[in-house]
C-alpha positions in Angstrom: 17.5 39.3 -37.5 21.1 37.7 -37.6 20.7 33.9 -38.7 22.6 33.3 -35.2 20.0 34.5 -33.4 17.3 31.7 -35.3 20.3 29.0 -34.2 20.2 29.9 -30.8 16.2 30.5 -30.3 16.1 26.8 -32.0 18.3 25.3 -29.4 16.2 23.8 -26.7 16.3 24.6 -23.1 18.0 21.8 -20.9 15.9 20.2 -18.6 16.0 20.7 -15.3 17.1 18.4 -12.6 14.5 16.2 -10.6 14.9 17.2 -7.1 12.9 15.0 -4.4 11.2 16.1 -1.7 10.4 15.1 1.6 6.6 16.2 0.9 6.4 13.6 -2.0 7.2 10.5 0.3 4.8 12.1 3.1 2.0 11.8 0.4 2.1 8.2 1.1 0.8 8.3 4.0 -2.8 9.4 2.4 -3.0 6.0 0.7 -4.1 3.2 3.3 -1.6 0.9 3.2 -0.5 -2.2 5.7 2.8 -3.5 5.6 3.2 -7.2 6.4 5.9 -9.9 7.1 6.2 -12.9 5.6 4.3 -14.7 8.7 1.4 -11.9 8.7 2.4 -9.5 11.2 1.5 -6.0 10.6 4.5 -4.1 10.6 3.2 -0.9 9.7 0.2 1.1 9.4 -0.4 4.3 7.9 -2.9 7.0 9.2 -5.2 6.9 6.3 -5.5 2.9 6.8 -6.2 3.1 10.9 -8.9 5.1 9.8 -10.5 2.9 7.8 -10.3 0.5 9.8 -11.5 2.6 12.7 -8.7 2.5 14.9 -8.2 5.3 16.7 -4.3 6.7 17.3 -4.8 5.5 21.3 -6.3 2.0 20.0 -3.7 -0.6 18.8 -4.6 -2.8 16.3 -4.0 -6.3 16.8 -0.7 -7.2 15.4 -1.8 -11.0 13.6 -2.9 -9.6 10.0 -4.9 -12.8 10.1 -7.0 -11.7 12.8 -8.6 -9.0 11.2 -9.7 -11.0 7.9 -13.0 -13.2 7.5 -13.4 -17.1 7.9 -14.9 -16.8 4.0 -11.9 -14.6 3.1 -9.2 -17.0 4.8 -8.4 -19.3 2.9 -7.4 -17.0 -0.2 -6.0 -14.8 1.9 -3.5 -17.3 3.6 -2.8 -19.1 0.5 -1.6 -16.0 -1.5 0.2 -14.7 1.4 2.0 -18.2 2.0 2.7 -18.4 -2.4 4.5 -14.8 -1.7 6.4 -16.2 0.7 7.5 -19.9 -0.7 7.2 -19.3 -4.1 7.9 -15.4 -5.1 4.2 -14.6 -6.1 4.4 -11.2 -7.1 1.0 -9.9 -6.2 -2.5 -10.8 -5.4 -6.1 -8.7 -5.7 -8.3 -9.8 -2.9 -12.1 -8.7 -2.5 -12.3 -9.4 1.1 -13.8 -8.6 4.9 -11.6 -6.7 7.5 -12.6 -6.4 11.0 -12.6 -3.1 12.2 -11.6 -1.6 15.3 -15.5 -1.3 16.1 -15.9 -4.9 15.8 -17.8 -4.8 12.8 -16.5 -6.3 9.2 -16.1 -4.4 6.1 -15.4 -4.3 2.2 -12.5 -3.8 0.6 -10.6 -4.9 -2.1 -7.1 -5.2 -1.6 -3.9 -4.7 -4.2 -1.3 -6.9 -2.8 1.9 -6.7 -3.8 5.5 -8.9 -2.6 8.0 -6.6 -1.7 10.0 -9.0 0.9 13.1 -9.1 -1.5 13.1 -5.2 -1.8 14.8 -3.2 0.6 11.2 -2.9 2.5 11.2 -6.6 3.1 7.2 -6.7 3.7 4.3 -7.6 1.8 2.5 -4.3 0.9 -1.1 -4.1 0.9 -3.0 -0.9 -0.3 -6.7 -0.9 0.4 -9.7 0.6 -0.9 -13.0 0.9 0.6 -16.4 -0.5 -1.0 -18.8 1.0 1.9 -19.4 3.5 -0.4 -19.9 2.4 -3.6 
């Protein structure tokens, strides 16, 4: 073979572009998540974390964050929230009870993150459930 050939063979491919998709963002929706403001109203709510939290799509949760968390979990609770707020605290890991739409309370452990100076302007929380571990 001609040495061009070898030359061109070694040149690497360029890589290709990243094009989103709407599909990726939907995804998000899988993950429960609650979206807070700064006073601890619930914003938003995905799917994933209605369900467990047993709310049904006809049942509306109620909108106080604060309502929903136990009188042993409170005072963590309110003081990272209120550190988020005041002070910038970037994030928080909670192990905590969350009333349910059945009106009984249940694990999870919460990854907390402040996200009120991003375009999103909430506190995002992402749950996990410990029911079944």
């Amino acid at each position: 073979m001609p040495e061009s050939t070898h030359a061109l063979a070694a040149v690497p491919a360029p890589p290709k572009k990243f094009v989103e998709s709407r599909k990726r963002f939907q995804a998000v929706d899988h993950i429960p998540t609650i979206l807070l403001s700064g006073d601890g109203t619930i914003q938003h709510m995905t799917p994933s974390a209605r369900r467990l939290l047993e709310y049904s799509s006809e049942k509306s949760p109620p909108s106080c964050f604060f309502s929903h968390v136990h009188a042993r979990n409170m005072y963590q609770v309110m003081r990272d929230v209120a550190d988020m707020v005041c002070y910038g605290k970037p994030k928080a890991n909670w192990l905590l009870r969350l009333r349910t739409g059945r009106g009984r309370w249940q694990w999870v452990r919460a990854v907390v993150t402040n996200e009120l100076n991003d375009p999103m302007c909430a506190i995002r929380v992402v749950l996990s459930d410990l029911s079944g571990m």
